[in-house]
Structure formats: structure tokens, C-alpha cells
ROTOR-381876 format. One record per residue (C-alpha): x, y, z; residue in one letter; residue number from 1. Coordinates in steps of 0.5 Angstrom, whole numbers, plus 500, padded with zeros to 3 digits. Layout:
% ROTOR-381876
X;Y;Z;A;NUM
...
This chain:
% ROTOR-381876
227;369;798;X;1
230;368;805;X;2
231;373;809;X;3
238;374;810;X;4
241;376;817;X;5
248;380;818;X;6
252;381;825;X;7
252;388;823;X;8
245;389;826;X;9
245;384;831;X;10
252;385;834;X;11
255;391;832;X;12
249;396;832;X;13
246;395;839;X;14
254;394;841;X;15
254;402;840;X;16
248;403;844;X;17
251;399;849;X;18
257;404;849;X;19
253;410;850;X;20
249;408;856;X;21
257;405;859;X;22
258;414;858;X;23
252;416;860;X;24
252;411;867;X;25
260;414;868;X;26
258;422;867;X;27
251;419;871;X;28
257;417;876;X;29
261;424;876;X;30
255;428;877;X;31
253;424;884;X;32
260;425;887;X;33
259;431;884;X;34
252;433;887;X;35
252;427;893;X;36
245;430;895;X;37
242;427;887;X;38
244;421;889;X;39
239;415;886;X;40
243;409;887;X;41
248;406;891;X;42
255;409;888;X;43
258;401;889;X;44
252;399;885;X;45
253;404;880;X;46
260;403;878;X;47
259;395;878;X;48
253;396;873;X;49
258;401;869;X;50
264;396;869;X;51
260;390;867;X;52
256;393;861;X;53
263;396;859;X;54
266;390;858;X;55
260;385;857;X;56
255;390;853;X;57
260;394;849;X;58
267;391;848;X;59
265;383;847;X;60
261;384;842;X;61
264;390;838;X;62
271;386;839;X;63
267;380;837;X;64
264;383;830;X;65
271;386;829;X;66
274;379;828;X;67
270;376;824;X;68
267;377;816;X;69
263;383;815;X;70
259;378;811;X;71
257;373;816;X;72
251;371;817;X;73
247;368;822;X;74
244;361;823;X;75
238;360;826;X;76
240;359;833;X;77
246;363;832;X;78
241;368;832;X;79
237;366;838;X;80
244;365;843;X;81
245;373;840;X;82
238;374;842;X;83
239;372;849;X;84
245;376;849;X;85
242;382;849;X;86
237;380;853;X;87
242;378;859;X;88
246;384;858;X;89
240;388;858;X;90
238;385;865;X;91
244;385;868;X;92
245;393;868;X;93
239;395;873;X;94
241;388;876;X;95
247;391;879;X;96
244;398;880;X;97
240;395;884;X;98
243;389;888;X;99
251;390;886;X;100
253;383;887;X;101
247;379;889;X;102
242;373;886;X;103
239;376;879;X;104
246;380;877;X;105
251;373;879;X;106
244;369;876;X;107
244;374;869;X;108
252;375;868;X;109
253;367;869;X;110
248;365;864;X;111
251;371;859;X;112
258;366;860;X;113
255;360;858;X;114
252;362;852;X;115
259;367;850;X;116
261;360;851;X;117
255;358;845;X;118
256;363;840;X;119
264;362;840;X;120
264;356;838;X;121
259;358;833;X;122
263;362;829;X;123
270;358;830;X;124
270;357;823;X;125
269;365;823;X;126
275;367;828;X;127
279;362;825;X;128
280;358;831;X;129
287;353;830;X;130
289;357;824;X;131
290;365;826;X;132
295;365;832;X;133
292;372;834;X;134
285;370;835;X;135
286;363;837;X;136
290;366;843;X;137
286;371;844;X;138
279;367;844;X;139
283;363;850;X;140
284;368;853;X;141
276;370;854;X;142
275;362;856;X;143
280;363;861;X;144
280;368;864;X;145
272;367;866;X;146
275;361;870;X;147
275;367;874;X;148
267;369;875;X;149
266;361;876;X;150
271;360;882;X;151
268;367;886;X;152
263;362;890;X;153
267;358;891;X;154
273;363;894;X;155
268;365;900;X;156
269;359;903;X;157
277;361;903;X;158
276;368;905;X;159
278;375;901;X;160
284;373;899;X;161
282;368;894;X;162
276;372;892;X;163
281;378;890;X;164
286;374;887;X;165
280;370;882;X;166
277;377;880;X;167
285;379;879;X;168
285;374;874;X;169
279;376;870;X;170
281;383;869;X;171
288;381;867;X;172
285;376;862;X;173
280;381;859;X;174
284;386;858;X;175
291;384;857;X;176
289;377;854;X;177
282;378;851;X;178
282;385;847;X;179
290;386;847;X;180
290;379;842;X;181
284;381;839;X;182
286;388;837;X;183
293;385;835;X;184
288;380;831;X;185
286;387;828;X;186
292;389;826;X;187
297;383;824;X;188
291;381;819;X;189
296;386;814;X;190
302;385;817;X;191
305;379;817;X;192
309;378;824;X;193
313;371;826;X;194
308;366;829;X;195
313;364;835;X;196
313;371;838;X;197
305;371;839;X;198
307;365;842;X;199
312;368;846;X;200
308;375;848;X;201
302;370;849;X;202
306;365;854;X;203
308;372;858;X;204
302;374;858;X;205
298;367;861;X;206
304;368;866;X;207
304;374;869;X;208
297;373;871;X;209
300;369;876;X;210
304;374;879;X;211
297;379;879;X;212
293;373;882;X;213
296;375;889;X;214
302;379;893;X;215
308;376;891;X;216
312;376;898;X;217
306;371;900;X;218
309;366;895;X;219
315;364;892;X;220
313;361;886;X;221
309;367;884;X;222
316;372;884;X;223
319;367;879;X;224
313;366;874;X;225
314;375;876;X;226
321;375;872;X;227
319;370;866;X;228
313;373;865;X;229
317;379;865;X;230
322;377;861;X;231
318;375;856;X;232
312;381;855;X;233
318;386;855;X;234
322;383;849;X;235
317;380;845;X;236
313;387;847;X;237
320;392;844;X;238
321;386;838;X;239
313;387;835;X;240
314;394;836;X;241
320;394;831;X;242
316;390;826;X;243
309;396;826;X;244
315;401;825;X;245
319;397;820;X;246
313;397;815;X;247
312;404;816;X;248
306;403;819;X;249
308;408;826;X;250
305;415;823;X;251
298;411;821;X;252
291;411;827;X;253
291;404;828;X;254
298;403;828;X;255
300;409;833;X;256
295;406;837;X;257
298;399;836;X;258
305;401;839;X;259
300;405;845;X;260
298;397;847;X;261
305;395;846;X;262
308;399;850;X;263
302;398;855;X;264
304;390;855;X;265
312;393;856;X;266
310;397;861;X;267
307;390;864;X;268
313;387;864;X;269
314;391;870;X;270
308;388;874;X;271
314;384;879;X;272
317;390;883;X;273
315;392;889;X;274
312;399;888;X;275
308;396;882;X;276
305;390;886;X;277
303;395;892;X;278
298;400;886;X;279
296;393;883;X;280
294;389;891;X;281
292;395;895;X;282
291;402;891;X;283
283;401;888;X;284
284;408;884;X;285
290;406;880;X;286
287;399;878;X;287
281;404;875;X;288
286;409;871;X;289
288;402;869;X;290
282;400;866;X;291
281;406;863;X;292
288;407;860;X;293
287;400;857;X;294
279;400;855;X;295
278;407;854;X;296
283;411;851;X;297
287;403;847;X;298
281;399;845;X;299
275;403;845;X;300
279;409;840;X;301
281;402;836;X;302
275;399;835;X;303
270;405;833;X;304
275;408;828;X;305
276;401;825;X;306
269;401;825;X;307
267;406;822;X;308
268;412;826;X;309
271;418;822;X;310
278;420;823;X;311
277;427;825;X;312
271;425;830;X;313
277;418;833;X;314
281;424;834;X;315
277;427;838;X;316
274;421;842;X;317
282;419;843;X;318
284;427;845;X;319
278;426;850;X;320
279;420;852;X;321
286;420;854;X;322
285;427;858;X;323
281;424;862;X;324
286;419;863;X;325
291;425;865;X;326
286;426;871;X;327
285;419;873;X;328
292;418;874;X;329
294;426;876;X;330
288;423;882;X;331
291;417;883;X;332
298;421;885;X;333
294;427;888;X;334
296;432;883;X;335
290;435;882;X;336
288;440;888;X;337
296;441;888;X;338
295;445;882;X;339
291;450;886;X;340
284;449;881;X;341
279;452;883;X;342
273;447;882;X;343
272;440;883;X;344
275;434;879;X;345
269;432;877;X;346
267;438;873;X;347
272;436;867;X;348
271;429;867;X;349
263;430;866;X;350
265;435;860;X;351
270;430;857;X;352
264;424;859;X;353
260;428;854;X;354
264;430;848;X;355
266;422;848;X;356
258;422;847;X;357
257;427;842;X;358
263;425;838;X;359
260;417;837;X;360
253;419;835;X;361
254;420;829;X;362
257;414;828;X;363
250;411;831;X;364
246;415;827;X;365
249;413;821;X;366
249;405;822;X;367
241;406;825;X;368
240;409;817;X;369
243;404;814;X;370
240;399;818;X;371
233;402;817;X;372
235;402;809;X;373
238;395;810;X;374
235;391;816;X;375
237;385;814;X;376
């Protein structure tokens, strides 16, 4: 009998390992700034190898096996480019720890796009590529936004400027394009929504970027496609609210969390105005605060609930993760020494850190039985 080889062991599983070690770097992180004498790696080396394997190791892969069939099973080749996935994705992380950004880690990451690039198309039929709106949108937005990485090497030649507007462009088309779809892809798989308003939220979206790429001020087409743009993701934000709320779907996990990714996107619609443009180009911190909303709180709680994490332990890992949101935020605003507490920031964030480990291992641990049991 041929044996058959499902996504579940291949992409789902070593996805949420993946996730714990995105934790475990990001509490290794706190305790370095913590302890600046324990230091081991570069803290910049550090939080390149944290970033990248939390959205090339964890939130592809796990985003990936969520939008296609649980049964889908895996061509000879397909299985292969999986392989060499895995594989990049594993060579990458010490390749930034070590490195940062140099040969071997632009090298891995590189060859990871190209062969992202191989398994998408495999498994178009799978996404329903031209038929879903919502993942045909969202699988664009991942090309798209790997424009990005692409054009780095050449930017240096035009300096900084161009450099930050590239890497601009990726992060705004992973989070606000790639996942925001895909989670949406998710959601409306059982509540019908009109196709032209995706289209519409999909067009703001796509011309926000824009407006995120570089300061406004610099260019005046920047500041009209701000406005559309704007325009465009707050209506088509507020009436996607109202079709959630419309099919009693606001007091569930999975459509309470949808309505927080919504009102993120509204939120986004504001990205033209001066005081947001001022966070977005020269303020660091709240660009992490950001991500971490986003991928973290958002996207990270929707994903391991909705494969399988159990509704008190999602809670918790949604509880966890958005108090340590509060503090990345309370830190970029300067709140939290003013509340006069008297030990440093980074003890909270450790403890939050390892109760966002502890509530997913028995996920881990379940899978890994049924994998054993099962390890087709």
C-alpha cells in the first residue's frame, strides 16, 4: 500500500515548534537586557534571527496549512520543496544570530522565497487561487510583498532612504496583506461577504503601502494615495464589521478576534496623518508594539485556536499575549517607570513569555502523539 503523507506532519507540526523557539529567542532577548553581562549574541543579530523565524518559521507555514484541505496530500516533489524548507528555515536562524544580515543569512532567506514561490503554486488548486477572493488576495500579497527583499541589494545603491522604504513595503505586505487575508480567508469561509468589498479592502490595503513606503511630506503623490487609501480601509473596514456582527458571530473566539483584526486595518486608515507617519518612519519602538499587536495577539491567538489549541489555553495565550502587548506600548509612550514599579520591564515580559510557552506545549504535545500514532 503507498504510503500516504499528509500537511499536518510536514507543515503543521515542526510550524509549532518553530513557535517555540520564536518564544523561547524572545524571553532569551529579555533576559539579555535584563542581565547585559550574560550576553551571548549580538542583541541586533538576535532580534533579526527572532523576527525571521517568526514569520518565515512559524506564521507562513502555519498560515499556509490552515488555508488548504486538512486532507491534502503531498506530491513527491511537493514534499521535497517542503523538505528544503524546513531546511532553509532551520539554517537561517543561527545564520542571523550569528551574522545579522550578511551572505549566508540573505543567501538562506533568498532561497526560502524561491522555493515559497514552488510550493504556492503546488498547491494553487488547494487555495483556490482565481475562485476565493480572500486567498487569491492574500497569496498576492505574499508575492508582492517579497518584491521587497528583492530589491534591498539594489536600494544600497540609492542609500538608506530606499533601503527603509523596501523593507517598509515587506512588513506592511506580511502583516496587513498576507495574514490579514488569510485569516479573513479563515473566517468568511462561513460567512458569506460581497466579493467587491474584499476588493475594495484589498485595493486600500495595496495603496496604503504606498503612503508607508516613505515620509509623505517628500512626495505628493504619496499624500493622495494616503487619503484613498484611507478612505477605502476605514469604510470597507466598518461595513465587514457590521457583516461579522450581523451573523451573531461578535461573542465567538474566532469572530471577536476577527473584529480586533478589522479594527487594526481601520486603525490603519489613519496612517496619513502627520503624528502617525512620525511613529511609522522614525520611532523603532512602536513599529515593534505594532508587529507584535498584529502577529502576536491577532494572528498568532487566531491560528493556534483554530488549530486546535483549547479554548480555555487560547484564553490564556490571548490574556498573556495582549498584556504583553500593554507593555510594549505603555514602553513606547514611557508609561511604565512613571507608574513608579519598582523592578525593570523585562521581568514581566519574561513571565508573560513563558506562559505563552506553557499554554501551547500541550498542543505540541498532542500533535507529536498523533503524529507518532499516525506518521503518515
Amino acid at each position: 500500500m503507498q504510503k500516504r503523507y499528509s500537511l499536518n506532519t510536514h507543515v503543521r507540526v515542526p510550524g509549532l515548534f518553530y513557535l517555540v523557539i520564536t518564544l523561547l529567542s524572545g524571553i532569551g532577548l529579555r533576559i539579555q537586557w535584563l542581565f547585559p553581562d550574560w550576553s551571548v549574541f549580538s542583541q541586533k543579530f538576535a532580534i533579526h534571527a527572532h523576527s525571521h523565524l517568526a514569520l518565515l518559521g512559524w506564521l507562513f507555514p502555519i498560515l499556509l496549512y490552515s488555508l488548504v484541505k486538512r486532507d491534502t496530500q503531498l506530491t513527491s516533489f511537493l514534499r521535497w520543496n517542503i523538505y528544503i524548507l524546513h531546511g532553509l528555515i532551520i539554517a537561517m536562524f543561527p545564520a542571523f544570530l550569528l551574522q545579522g544580515y550578511a551572505f549566508y543569512s540573505i543567501l538562506f532567506s533568498s532561497l526560502y522565497l524561491i522555493v515559497s514561490y514552488s510550493i504556492l503554486w503546488q498547491l494553487r488548486n488547494e487555495l483556490e487561487l482565481g475562485k476565493n477572493p480572500v486567498k487569491t488576495w492574500a497569496v498576492l500579497f505574499y508575492v508582492a510583498s517579497t518584491i521587497g527583499p528583492w530589491l534591498l541589494g539594489g536600494s544600497t545603491v540609492f542609500g538608506q532612504v530606499w533601503m527603509n522604504a523596501w523593507i517598509a513595503w515587506f512588513l506592511h505586505l506580511q502583516f496587513n496583506g498576507w495574514v490579514t487575508f488569510g485569516l479573513l480567508a479563515l473566517f468568511f469561509s462561513r460567512i458569506p461577504s460581497p466579493k467587491w468589498l474584499i476588493h475594495v479592502f484589498a485595493t486600500g490595503t495595496l495603496f496604503i503601502s504606498f503612503s508607508l513606503m516613505l515620509p509623505q511630506n517628500d512626495f505628493q503623490l504619496l499624500k493622495i494615495s494616503a487619503v484613498f487609501a484611507g478612505i477605502l480601509l476605514t469604510l470597507s473596514s466598518i461595513w465587514l464589521v457590521t457583516i461579522v456582527v450581523k451573523q451573531h458571530q461578535r461573542t465567538t473566539i474566532t469572530g471577536f478576534i476577527i473584529q480586533l483584526l478589522l479594527l487594526k486595518s481601520f486603525l490603519l486608515g489613519f496612517s496619513g496623518l502627520e503624528i502617525m507617519q512620525n511613529y511609522i518612519h522614525h520611532i523603532p519602538q512602536a513599529r515593534v508594539a505594532f508587529t507584535h499587536t498584529s502577529l502576536l495577539a491577532i494572528a498568532s491567538t487566531f491560528l493556534l485556536f483554530y488549530n486546535g489549541l483549547s479554548k480555555k489555553l487560547t484564553l490564556l495565550f490571548s490574556t498573556a499575549s495582549w498584556l504583553m502587548v500593554a507593555l510594549l506600548w505603555m514602553e513606547l509612550f514611557g508609561l511604565y517607570y512613571k507608574t513608579g514599579i519598582p523592578f525593570s520591564i523585562q521581568v514581566p515580559y519574561i513571565i508573560l513569555g513563558v506562559v505563552l510557552l506553557g499554554t501551547i506545549l500541550p498542543l505540541i504535545l498532542k500533535s507529536v502523539t498523533k503524529v507518532t500514532q499516525n506518521p503518515s
